[in-house]
C-alpha positions as CSV (number, residue, x, y, z in Angstrom):
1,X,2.2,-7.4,-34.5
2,X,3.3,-4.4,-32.4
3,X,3.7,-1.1,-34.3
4,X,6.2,1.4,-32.9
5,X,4.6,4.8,-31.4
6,X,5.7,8.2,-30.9
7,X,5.4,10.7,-27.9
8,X,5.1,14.2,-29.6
9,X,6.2,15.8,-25.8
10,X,9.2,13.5,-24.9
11,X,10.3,12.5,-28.2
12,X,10.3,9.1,-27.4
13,X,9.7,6.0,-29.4
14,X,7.8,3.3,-27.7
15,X,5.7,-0.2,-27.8
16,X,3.1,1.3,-25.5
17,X,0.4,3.1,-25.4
18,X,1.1,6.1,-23.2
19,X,4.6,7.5,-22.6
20,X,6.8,6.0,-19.7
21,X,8.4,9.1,-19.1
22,X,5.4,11.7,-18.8
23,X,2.0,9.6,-18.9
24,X,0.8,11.0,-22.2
25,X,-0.6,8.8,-25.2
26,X,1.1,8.1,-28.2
27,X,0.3,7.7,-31.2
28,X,1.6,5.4,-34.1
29,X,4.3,7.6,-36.2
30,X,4.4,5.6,-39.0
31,X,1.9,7.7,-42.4
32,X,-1.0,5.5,-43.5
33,X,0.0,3.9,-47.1
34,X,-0.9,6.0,-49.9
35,X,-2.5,5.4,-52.6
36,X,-5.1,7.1,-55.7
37,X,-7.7,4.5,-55.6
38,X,-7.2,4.3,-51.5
39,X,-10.3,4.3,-49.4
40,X,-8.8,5.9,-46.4
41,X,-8.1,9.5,-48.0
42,X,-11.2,11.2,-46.6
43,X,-9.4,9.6,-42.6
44,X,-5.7,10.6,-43.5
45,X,-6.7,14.3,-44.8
46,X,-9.0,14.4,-41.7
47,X,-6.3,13.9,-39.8
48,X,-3.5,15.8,-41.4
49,X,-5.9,18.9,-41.2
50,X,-6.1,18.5,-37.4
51,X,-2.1,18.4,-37.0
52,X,-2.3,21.4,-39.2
53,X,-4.5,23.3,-36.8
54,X,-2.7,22.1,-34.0
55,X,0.4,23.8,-35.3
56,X,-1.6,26.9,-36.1
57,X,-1.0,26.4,-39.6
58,X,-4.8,26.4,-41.2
């Protein structure tokens, strides 16, 4: 099953992997599933730390 991405530059949802408008990848928009007992915390703060210092916000 195909999941539906996201280009960050564009703002345009697609099924592929890079952006048909400017080339770029995308990425899946969609949050991981969240849980207490989840063994994928340690990946989703990982990566919500790098969208943070992307934005200039940590």
């Amino acid at each position: 099953m195909r999941r539906i991405k996201y280009c960050f530059d564009c703002k345009l949802y697609t099924l592929e992997d890079k952006c048909p408008k400017c080339g770029k990848e995308t990425i899946v928009n969609s949050p991981l599933r969240y849980s207490t007992n989840e063994i994928l915390v340690k990946y989703r703060r990982e990566i919500n730390e790098k969208r943070l210092k992307e934005k200039g916000l940590l």
